[in-house]
C-alpha positions as CSV (number, residue, x, y, z in Angstrom):
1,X,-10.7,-4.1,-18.2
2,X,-8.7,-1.2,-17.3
3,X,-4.8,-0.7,-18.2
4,X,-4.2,1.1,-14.9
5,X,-5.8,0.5,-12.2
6,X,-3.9,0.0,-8.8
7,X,-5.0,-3.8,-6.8
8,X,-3.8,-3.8,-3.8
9,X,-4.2,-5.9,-0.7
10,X,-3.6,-5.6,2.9
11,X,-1.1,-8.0,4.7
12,X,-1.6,-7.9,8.4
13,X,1.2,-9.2,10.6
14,X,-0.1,-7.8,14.2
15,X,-1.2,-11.0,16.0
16,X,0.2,-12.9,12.8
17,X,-3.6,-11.9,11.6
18,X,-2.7,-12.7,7.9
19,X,1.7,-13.5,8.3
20,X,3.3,-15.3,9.9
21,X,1.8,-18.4,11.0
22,X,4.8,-20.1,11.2
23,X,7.5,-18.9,14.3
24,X,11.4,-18.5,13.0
25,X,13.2,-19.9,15.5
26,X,15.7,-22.4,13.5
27,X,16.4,-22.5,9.7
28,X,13.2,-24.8,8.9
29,X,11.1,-22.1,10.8
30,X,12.6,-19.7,9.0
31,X,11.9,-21.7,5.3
32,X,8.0,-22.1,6.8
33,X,7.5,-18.3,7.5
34,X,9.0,-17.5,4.1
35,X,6.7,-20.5,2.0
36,X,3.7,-18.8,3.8
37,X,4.1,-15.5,2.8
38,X,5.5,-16.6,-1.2
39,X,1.6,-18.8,-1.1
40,X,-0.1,-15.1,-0.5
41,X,2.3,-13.7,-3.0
42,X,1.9,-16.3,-5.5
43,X,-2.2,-16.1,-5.2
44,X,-2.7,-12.5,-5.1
45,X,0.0,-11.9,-8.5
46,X,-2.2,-15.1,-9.9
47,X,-5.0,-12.8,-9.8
48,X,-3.1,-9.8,-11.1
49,X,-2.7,-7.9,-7.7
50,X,0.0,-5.7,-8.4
51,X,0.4,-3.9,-4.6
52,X,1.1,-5.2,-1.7
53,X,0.6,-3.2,1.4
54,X,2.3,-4.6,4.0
55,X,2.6,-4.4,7.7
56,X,5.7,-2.7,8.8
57,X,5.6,-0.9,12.3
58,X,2.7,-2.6,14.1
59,X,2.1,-1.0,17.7
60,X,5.6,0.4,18.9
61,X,7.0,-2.8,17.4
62,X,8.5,-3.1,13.9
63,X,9.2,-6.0,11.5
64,X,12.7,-5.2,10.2
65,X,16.0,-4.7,12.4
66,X,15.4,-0.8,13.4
67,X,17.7,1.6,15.9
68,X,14.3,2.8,17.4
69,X,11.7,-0.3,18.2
70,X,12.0,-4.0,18.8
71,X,11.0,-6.6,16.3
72,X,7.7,-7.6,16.6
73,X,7.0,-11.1,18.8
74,X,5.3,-12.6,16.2
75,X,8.1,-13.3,14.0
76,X,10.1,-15.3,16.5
77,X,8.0,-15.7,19.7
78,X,9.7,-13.5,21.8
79,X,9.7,-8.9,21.8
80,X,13.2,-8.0,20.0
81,X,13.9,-11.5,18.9
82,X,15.8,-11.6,15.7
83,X,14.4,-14.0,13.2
84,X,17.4,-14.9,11.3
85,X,16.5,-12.8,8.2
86,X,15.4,-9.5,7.3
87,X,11.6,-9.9,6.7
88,X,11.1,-7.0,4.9
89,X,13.8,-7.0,2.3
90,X,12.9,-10.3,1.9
91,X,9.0,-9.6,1.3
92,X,9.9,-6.3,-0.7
93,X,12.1,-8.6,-3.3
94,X,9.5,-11.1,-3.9
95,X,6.9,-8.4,-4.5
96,X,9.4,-6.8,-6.9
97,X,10.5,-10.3,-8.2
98,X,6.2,-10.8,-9.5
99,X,5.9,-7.4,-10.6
100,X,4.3,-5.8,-7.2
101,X,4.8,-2.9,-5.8
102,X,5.6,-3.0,-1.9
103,X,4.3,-0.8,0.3
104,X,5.4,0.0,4.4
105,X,2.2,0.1,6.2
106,X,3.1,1.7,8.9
107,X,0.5,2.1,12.3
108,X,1.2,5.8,13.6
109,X,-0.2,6.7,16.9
110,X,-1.1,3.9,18.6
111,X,0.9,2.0,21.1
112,X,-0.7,-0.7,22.2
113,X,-2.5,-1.3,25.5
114,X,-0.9,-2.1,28.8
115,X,-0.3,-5.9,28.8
116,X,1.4,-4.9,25.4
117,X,3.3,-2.0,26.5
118,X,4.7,-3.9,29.6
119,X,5.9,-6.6,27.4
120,X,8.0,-4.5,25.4
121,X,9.7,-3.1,28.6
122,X,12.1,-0.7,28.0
123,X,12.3,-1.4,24.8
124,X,8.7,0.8,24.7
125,X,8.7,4.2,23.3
126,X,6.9,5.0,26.3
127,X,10.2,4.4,28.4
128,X,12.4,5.5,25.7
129,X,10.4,9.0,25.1
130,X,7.7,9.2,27.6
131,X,7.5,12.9,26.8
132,X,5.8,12.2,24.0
133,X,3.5,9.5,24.7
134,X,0.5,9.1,27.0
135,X,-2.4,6.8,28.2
136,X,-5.5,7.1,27.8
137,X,-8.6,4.9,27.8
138,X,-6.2,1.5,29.0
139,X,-4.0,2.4,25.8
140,X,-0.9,4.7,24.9
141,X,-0.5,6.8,22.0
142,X,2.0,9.0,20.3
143,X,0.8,12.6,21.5
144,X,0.3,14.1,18.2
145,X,0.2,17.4,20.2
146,X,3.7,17.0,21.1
147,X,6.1,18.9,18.3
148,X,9.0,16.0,18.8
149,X,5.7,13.0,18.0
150,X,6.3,14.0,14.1
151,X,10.1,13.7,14.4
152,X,10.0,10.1,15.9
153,X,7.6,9.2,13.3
154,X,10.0,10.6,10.2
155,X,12.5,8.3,12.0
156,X,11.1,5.5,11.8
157,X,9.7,6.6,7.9
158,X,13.3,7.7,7.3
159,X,14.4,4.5,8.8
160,X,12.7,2.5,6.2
161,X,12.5,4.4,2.9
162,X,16.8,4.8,3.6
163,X,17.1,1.7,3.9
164,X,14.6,-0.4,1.6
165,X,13.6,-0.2,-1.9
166,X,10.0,0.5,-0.8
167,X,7.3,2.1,-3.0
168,X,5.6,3.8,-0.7
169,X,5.1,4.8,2.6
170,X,1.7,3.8,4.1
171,X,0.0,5.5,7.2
172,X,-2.9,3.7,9.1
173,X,-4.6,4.9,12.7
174,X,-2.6,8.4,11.5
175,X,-5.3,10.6,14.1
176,X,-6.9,11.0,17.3
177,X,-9.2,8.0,18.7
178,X,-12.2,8.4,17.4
179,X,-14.7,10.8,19.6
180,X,-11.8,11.3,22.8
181,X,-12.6,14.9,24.2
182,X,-11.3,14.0,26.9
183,X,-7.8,12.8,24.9
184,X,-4.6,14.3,27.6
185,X,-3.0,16.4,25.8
186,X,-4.2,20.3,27.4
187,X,-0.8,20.6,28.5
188,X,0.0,21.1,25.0
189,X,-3.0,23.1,24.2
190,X,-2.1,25.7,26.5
191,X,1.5,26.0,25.2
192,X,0.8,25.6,21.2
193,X,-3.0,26.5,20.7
194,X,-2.5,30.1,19.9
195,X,-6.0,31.0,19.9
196,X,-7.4,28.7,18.2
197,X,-10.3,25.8,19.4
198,X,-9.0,22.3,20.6
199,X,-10.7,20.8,17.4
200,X,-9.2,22.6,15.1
201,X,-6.0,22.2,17.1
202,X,-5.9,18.8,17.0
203,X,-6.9,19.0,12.7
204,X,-4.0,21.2,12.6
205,X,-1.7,18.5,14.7
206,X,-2.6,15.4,12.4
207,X,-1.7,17.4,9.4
208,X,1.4,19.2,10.7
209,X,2.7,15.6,11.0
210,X,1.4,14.7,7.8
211,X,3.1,17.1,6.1
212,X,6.5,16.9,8.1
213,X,6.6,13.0,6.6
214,X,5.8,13.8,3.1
215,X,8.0,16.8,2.5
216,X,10.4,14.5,4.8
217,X,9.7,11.2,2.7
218,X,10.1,13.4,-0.9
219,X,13.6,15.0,0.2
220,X,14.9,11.3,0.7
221,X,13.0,9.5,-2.4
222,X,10.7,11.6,-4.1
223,X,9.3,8.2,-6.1
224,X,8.1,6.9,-3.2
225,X,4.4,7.3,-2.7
226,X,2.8,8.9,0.6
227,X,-0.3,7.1,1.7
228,X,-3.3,7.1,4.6
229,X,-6.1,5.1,5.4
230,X,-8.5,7.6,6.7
231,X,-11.2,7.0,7.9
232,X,-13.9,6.1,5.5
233,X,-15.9,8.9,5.3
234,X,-14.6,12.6,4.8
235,X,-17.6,14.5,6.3
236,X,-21.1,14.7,5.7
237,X,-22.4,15.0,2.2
238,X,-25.1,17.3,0.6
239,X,-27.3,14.9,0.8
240,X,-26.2,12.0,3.1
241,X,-25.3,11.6,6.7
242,X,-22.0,10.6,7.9
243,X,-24.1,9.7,11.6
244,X,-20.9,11.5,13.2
245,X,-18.3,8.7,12.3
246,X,-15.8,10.5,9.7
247,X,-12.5,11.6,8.6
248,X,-12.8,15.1,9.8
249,X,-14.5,15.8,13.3
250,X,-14.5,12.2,14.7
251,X,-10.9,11.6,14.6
252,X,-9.6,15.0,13.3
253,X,-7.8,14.1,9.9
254,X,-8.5,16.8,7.2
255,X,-7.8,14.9,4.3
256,X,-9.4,16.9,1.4
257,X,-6.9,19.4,3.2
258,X,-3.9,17.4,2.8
259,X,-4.7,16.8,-0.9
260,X,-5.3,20.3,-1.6
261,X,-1.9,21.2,-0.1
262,X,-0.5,18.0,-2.5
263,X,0.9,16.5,0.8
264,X,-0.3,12.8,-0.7
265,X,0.4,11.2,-3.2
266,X,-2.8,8.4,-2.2
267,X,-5.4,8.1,0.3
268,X,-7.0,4.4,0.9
269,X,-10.6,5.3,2.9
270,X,-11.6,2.5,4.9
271,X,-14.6,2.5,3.1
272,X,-16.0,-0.7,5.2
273,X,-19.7,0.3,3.9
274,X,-22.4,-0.9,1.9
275,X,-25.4,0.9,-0.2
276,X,-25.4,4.5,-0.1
277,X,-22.8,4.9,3.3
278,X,-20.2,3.8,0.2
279,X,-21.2,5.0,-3.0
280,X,-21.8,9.2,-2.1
281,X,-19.2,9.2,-0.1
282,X,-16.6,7.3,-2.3
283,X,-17.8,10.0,-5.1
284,X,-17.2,12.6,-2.4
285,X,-13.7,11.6,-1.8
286,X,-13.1,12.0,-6.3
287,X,-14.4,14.9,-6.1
288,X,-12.4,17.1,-3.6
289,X,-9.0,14.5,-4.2
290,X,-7.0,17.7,-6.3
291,X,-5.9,15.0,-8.6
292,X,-4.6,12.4,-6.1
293,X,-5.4,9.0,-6.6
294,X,-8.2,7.4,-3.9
295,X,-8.3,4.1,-3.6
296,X,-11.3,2.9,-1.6
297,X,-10.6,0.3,0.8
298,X,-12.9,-2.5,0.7
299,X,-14.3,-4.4,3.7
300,X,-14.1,-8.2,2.2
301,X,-14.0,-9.1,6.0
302,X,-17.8,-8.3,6.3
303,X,-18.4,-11.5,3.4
304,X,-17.4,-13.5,6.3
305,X,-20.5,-14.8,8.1
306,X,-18.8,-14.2,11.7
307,X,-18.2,-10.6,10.5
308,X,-20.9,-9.3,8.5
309,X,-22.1,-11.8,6.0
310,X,-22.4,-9.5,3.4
311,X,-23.6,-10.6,-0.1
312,X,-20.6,-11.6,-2.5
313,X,-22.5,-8.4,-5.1
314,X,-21.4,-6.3,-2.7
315,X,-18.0,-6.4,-3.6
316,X,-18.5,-6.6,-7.0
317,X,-20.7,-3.6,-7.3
318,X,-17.9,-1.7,-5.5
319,X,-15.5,-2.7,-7.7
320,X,-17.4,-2.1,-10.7
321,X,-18.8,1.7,-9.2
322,X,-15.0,2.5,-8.3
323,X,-14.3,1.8,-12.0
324,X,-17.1,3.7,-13.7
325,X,-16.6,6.9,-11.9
326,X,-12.3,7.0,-12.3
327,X,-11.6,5.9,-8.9
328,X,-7.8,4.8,-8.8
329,X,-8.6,1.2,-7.8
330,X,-9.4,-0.9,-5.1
331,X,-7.9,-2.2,-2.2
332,X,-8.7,-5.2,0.1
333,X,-9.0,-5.3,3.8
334,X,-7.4,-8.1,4.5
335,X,-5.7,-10.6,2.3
336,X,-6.9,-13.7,4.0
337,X,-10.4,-13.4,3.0
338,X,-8.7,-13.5,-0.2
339,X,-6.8,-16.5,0.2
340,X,-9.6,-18.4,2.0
341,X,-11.5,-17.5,-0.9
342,X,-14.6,-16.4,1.0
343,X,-18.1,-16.5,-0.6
344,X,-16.0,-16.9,-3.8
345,X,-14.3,-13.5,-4.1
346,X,-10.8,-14.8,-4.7
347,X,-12.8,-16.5,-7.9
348,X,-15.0,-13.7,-8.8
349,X,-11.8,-11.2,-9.2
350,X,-9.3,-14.0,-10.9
351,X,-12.2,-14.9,-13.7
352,X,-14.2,-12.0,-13.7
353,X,-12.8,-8.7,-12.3
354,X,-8.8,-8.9,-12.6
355,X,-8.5,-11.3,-15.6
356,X,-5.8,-9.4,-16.8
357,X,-3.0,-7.4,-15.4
358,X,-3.0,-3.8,-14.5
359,X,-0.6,-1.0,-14.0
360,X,-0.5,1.2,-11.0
361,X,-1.6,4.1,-11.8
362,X,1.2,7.4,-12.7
363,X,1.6,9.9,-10.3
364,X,2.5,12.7,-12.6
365,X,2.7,15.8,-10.1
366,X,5.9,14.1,-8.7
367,X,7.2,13.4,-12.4
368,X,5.7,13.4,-16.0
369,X,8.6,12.8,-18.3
370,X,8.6,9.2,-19.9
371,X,11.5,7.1,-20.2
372,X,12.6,7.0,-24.1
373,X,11.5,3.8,-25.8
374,X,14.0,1.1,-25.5
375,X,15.7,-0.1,-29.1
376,X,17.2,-2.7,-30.9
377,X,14.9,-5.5,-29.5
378,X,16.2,-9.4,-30.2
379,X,13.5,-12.3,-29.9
380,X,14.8,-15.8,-29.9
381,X,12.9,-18.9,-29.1
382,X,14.0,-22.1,-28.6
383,X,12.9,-25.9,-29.0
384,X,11.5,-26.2,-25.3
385,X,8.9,-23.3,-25.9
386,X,10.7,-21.0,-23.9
387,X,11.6,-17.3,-26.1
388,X,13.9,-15.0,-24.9
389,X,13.9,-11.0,-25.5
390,X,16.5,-8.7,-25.0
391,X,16.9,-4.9,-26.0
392,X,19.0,-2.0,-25.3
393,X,18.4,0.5,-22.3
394,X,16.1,3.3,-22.4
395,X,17.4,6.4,-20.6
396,X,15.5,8.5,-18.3
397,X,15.1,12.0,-16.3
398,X,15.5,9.8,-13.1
399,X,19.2,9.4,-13.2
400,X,18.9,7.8,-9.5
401,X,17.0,5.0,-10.9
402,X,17.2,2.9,-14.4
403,X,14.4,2.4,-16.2
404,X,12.5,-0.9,-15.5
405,X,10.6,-2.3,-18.5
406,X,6.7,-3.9,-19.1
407,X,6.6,-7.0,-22.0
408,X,3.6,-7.4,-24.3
409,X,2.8,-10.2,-26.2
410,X,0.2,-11.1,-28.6
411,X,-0.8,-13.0,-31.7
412,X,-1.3,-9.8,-33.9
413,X,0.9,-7.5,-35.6
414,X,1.8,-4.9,-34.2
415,X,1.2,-5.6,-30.4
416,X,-1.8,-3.9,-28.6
417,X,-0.4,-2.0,-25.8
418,X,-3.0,-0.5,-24.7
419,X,-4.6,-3.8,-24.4
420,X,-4.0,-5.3,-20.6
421,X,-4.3,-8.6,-21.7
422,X,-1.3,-8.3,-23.8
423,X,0.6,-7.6,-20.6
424,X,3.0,-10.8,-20.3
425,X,5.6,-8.9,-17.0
426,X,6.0,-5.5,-16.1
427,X,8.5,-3.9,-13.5
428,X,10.9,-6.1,-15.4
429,X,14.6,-5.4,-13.9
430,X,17.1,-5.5,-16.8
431,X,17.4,-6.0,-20.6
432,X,16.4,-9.4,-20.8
433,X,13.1,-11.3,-20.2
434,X,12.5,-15.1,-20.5
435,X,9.0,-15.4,-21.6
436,X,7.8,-19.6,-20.7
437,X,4.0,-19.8,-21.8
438,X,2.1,-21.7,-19.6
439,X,0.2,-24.0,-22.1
440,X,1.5,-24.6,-25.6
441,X,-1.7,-23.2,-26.9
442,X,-0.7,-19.5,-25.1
443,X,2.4,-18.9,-26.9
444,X,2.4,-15.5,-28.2
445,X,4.1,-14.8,-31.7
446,X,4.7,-11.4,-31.4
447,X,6.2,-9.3,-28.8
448,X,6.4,-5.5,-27.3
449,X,8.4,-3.4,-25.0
450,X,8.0,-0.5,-23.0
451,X,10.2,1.7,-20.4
452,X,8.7,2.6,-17.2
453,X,10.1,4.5,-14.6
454,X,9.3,4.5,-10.5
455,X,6.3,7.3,-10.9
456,X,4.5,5.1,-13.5
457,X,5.3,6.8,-16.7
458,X,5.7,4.7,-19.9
459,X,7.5,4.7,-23.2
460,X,6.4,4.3,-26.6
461,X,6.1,0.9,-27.3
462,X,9.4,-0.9,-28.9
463,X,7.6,-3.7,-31.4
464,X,9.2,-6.7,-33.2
465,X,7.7,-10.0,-35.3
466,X,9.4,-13.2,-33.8
């Protein structure tokens, strides 16, 4: 079992898809919304998830209280309606408060189609800037052609990473619709091509914004991860077939590009494949990612027998292939699949795959200076089982942001931390930690602590007997 490895799942809230089921309209609505989304928490840290990535900015339509877009109808039943709380320094605290990271997953281009747009009224980015959105196909879209699109995007980024303790920033439908020639944005052509083709135009477009965020998103918070889902695919391989639907030409997003630069920090392919449409190009992504971490996104949805009923060894061969050849991790499309436990997968990864806790991955081109080891560590236990550990701070080159700290615990001298399973909490806030074993039989007699910092660099390891 790996030490680092990033476990991440996606938490839909478009349509209420995965949250909320339940609408806040009074106090108990708002305790039912919250219960639903602590039960996802609660499962996914039970099986040692340690990302969340979370629906922020659905389709012109957000999920926090923003200057630039209404909340979301599904939080309160009606477009703007306040629900009472602020969802997403709510779901970003419980994430934090089990050890998760949290990140915005944030749709880019699309608006939504008519009947949606119309709802929204003038409310709509496509009332409030029409200049730089259009229709096409029954739908509107943020014109990446337009120079001011990549603005209003930072905005809202800028919007969220100011004001949120997010981890990252996460960027889904971030392109052209797939195979749209006929997409209306030759105005623009004419007046920015400069000589080159409306292809590469277009390439150039996606990443121009792409760039603009993460240089934008680094000058703000430069812990904070930059992420895509690309399409799954890059391009075709040497020696298989991408049957036209990829990354590069089908919806113009040069991602080996936008690696190379070092303009992402992460790249989730939605790697909705099985056999050999998965495995070459999952390889394919390793192998041109510059050192960025790619974390394959993993259909689960298809082990649904409406979907795709796909073989449970599916996933698990995945999994295992994404591990063997130093893939970053994994990440699940969508999280209830995982909480309805289909064909067993919740199961599979809780007792076979994930049995122990993992840490996201470091991301040392953005910082690779550890925290010092923390000192002077106290154990005390008490007659109720319960031991308490506190230590002094460790100090850090990150003076915007104290070091958080990862507990080990074990029943040998010294502690094994480079062991996962001696993992007892990590992201700990603070210089104290309350360790409660679950069954008598689990209590650990010795102890360990470390210093991490946001990028995922940790300390020497601070060890005590009890």
């Amino acid at each position: 079992m790996p030490k680092y490895e990033l476990r991440a799942a996606w938490i839909t809230t478009i349509y209420g898809l995965d949250w909320p089921q339940t609408k806040a309209t009074n106090a108990e609505g708002i305790r039912r919304q919250k219960a639903e989304f602590l039960e996802i928490l609660d499962k996914l840290k039970m099986a040692n998830f340690n990302t969340v990535l979370f629906q922020t900015r659905t389709r012109g339509d957000v999920i926090y209280k923003s200057t630039y877009e209404p909340y979301n109808s599904i939080l309160s039943g009606k477009v703007g309606g306040n629900p009472g709380y602020d969802p997403l320094a709510f779901v970003i605290e419980e994430c934090h408060k089990r050890g998760m990271e949290c990140h915005a997953w944030i749709v880019a281009i699309p608006l939504g189609n008519r009947t949606h747009v119309n709802a929204l009224g003038s409310s709509s980015v496509t009332k409030k800037k029409p200049n730089i959105t259009v229709a096409y196909k029954r739908e509107y879209f943020l014109n990446p052609g337009h120079p001011d699109t990549k603005k209003y995007l930072m905005d809202i980024t800028r919007e969220i990473v100011q004001n949120y303790d997010v981890d990252g920033v996460h960027y889904d439908y971030l392109r052209y619709p797939e195979h749209s020639p006929q997409f209306p944005d030759r105005n623009e052509f004419r007046k920015y091509g400069k000589g080159r083709d409306i292809d590469q135009w277009r390439r150039d477009n996606i990443t121009e914004i792409v760039r603009y965020i993460y240089n934008g998103v680094k000058t703000l918070k430069p812990w904070v991860k930059v992420s895509t889902s690309p399409v799954g695919k890059f391009d075709d391989t040497t020696r298989y077939p991408s049957k036209s639907w990829n990354a590069y030409n089908a919806v113009k997003q040069d991602v080996v590009g936008w690696m190379g630069e070092g303009i992402q920090d992460q790249i989730y392919p939605m790697m909705y494949f099985k056999g050999n449409n998965f495995y070459p190009f999952a390889l394919d992504w390793k192998e041109q990612s510059n050192g960025r971490q790619v974390i394959p996104g993993l259909g689960i949805y298809f082990l649904d027998p409406k979907e795709g009923d796909w073989d449970i060894s599916e996933i698990e061969r995945q999994i295992l292939f994404s591990r063997s050849n130093g893939l970053a991790g994994q990440a699940h499309y969508r999280v209830k699949y995982l909480m309805d436990n289909v064909q067993g997968l919740y199961d599979l990864l809780s007792d076979e795959l994930y049995t122990a806790p993992a840490l996201p991955p470091a991301t040392p081109w953005l910082d690779n200076v550890a925290p010092s080891a923390p000192h002077n560590l106290l154990v005390e236990a008490d007659s109720d089982g319960y031991t308490t550990l506190s230590w002094e701070a460790a100090t850090d080159n990150d003076t915007k942001n104290a070091p958080m700290y990862v507990v080990y615990g074990s029943n040998t001298n010294p502690v094994d931390t480079q062991n996962p399973a001696n993992i007892i909490a990590q992201r700990v806030q603070g210089t104290k930690y309350t360790y409660a074993p679950i069954f008598p039989w689990n209590r650990k007699n010795y102890f360990a602590v470390t210093a991490i910092d946001r990028y995922g660099n940790e300390s020497e390891a601070l060890q005590i007997k009890q």
